[in-house]
N, C-alpha and C positions, 0 to 999 in steps of 0.2 A: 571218382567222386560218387561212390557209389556204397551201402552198409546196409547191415539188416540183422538182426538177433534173432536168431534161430533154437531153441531150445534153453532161451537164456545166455547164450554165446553169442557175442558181438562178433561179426564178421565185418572186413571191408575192401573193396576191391578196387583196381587199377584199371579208369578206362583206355588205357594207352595199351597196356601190354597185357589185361588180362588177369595179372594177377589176384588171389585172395588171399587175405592175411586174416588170422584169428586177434586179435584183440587183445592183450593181455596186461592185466595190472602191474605197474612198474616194469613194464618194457619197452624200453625208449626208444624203438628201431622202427623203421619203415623198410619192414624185409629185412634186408642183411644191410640197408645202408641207414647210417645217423641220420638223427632228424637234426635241422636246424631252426632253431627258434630263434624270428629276430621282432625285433619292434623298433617304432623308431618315433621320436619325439621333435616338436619345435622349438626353439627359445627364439621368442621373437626380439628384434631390437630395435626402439626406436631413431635414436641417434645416437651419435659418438659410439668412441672403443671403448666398451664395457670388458671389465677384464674376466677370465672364467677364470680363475684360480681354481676350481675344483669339480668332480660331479662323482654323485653319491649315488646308483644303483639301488632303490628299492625292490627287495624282488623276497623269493624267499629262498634262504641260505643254507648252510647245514642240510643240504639232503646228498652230498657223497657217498659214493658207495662203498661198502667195506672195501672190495678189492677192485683193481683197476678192470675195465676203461674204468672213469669217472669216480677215482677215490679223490682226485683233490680237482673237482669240478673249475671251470671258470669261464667267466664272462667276458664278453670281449666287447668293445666299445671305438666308432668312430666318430666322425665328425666332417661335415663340408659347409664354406663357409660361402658357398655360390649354389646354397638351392640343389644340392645333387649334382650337381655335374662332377664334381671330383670330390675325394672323401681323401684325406689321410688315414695312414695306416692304420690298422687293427691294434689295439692296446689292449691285453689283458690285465685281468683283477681276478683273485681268487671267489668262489664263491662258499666258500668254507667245507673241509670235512665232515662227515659226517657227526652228527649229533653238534656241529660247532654253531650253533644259532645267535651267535653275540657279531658273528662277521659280516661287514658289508665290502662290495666291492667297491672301490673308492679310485678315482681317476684326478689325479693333478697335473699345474702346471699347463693348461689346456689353449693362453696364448689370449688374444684381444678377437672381442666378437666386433661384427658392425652391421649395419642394418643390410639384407630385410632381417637378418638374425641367422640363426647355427643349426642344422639340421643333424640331429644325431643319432645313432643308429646304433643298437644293442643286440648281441646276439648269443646263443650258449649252443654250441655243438657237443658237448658231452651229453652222454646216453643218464641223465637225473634228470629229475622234476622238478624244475623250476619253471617259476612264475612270477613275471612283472608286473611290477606295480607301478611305478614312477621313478623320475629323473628329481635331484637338488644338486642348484647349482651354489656354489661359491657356498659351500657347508664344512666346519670344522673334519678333520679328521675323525672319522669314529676309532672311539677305542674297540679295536678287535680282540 
């Protein structure tokens, strides 16, 4: 938890083990191991089973990289309907190829919510740059 620019060069270090890493533009590694980016959102519910037919990933897309790791990037998406204690599985959605900026990652079929509401957790282990913005739920299919 530790960094410092030193002749213009971002430096930043590991207070566990020591390590220093140089910083570098469009390099999505911590050391030799992927970073995971997650976030995670509320849908509050006040009563009844409201149905989630859908949820649409705002984030931003199209940044795959020409060759693999991360040529056809994606996002992965769960869900726990008890507040975190248990999440269903991991569902991936593409986050689109490179130069592809018309694509959203898009999750259906996601089953009846009920109060206090659905806690849902989004995350991208591929080595691109992406960034989220928000969760819509029960949204038409985008055309990709």
């Amino acid at each position: 938890q530790c960094a410092a620019t030193i002749g213009g060069v971002a430096w930043a270090g590991d207070d566990t083990t020591n390590d220093l890493w140089r910083l570098t533009p469009g390099v999505n590694r911590d050391g030799a191991d992927t970073i995971s980016r997650v976030a995670s959102a509320f849908i509050p519910v006040e009563s009844g089973t409201p149905r989630c037919g859908s949820i649409v990933l705002h984030c931003v897309v199209g940044v795959g990289n020409p060759i693999y790791p991360g040529k056809d990037p994606l996002a992965e998406m769960r869900w726990s309907d008890d507040q975190g204690r248990t999440f269903c599985a991991w569902r991936a959605a593409a986050l689109g190829r490179q130069g592809d900026y018309r694509n959203r990652a898009y999750w259906q079929r996601l089953g009846s919510m009920r109060a206090p509401g659905r806690l849902v957790e989004v995350r991208c282990v591929d080595p691109v740059n992406v960034v989220f913005s928000h969760l819509e739920i029960n949204a038409p299919r985008p055309a990709n």
